[in-house]
C-alpha positions as CSV (number, residue, x, y, z in Angstrom):
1,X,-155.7,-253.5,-28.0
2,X,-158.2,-253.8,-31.1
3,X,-159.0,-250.9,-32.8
4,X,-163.1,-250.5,-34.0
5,X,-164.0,-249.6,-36.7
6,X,-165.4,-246.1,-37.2
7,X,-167.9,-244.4,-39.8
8,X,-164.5,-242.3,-41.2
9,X,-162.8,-245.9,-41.5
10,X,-165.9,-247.5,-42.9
11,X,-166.7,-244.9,-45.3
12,X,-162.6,-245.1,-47.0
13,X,-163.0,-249.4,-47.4
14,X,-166.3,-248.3,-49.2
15,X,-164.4,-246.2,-51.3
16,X,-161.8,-248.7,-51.8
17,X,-164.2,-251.3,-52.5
18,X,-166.2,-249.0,-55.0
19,X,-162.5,-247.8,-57.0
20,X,-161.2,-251.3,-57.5
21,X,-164.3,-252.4,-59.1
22,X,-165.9,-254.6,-56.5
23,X,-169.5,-255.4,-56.1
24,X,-170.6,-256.7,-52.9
25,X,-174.3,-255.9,-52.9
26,X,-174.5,-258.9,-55.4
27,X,-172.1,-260.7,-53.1
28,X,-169.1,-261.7,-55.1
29,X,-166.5,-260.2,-57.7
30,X,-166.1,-260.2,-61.2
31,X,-163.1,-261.4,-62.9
32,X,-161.6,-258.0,-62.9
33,X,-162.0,-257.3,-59.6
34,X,-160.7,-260.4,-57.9
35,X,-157.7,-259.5,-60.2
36,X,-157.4,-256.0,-59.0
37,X,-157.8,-257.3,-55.5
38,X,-155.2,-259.6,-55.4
39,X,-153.2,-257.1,-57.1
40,X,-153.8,-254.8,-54.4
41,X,-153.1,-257.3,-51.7
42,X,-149.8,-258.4,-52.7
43,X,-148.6,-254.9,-53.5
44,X,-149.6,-254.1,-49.7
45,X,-147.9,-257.5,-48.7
46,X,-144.5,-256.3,-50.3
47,X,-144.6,-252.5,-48.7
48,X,-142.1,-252.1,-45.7
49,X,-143.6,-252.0,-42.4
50,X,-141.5,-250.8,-39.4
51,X,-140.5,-253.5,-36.6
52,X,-140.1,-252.1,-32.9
53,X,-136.5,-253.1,-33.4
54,X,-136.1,-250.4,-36.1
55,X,-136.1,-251.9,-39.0
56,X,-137.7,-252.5,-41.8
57,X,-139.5,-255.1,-43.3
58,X,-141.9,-256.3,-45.9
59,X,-145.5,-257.1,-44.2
60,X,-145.6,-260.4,-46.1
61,X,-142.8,-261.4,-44.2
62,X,-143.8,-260.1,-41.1
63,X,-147.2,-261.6,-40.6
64,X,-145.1,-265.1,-42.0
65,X,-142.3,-264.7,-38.9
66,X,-145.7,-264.0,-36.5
67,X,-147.3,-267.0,-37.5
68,X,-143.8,-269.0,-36.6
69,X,-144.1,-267.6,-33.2
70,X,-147.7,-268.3,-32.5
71,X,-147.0,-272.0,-33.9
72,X,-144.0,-272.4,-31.1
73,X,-145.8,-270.9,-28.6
74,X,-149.1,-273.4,-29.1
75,X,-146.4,-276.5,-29.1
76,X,-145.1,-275.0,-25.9
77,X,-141.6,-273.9,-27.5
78,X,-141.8,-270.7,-26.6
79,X,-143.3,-267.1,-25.6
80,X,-145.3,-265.2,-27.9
81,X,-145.1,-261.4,-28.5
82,X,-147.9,-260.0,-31.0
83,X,-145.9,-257.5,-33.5
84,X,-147.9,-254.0,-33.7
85,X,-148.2,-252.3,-36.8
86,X,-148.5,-248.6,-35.6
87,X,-148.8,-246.0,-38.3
């Protein structure tokens, strides 16, 4: 099930956007914001994220082992099962 986006949710990426130094009305980032970004991106990649099977791992890894298992499942190895990141 996808979640949609609501005005709360909307209103925290603006935010988000605005405190990392982004500016998209002009329609790309600066030097410092692409840094702060990617920064941001691969410090969210390395938090812990808590698998159904109770344990913990990074999200980096987690979104790498999903896209194993959607590659086996389009060659016909396998099943798929989408991983849900409830918080």
């Amino acid at each position: 099930m996808l979640r949609t986006a609501t005005p709360s949710s909307l209103g925290r990426v603006l935010v988000a956007v605005r405190l990392a130094g982004l500016h998209p009305e002009v329609g790309f980032l600066h030097a410092e914001g692409r840094r702060r970004l990617i920064q941001l991106f691969e410090e969210r990649l390395l938090e812990g994220v808590s698998h159904p099977l109770g344990f913990r791992k990074p999200l980096g890894e987690t979104i790498e082992v999903q896209a194993q298992r959607l590659k086996a499942a389009l060659l016909g190895r396998g099943e798929y099962t989408p991983f849900y990141l409830w918080r």
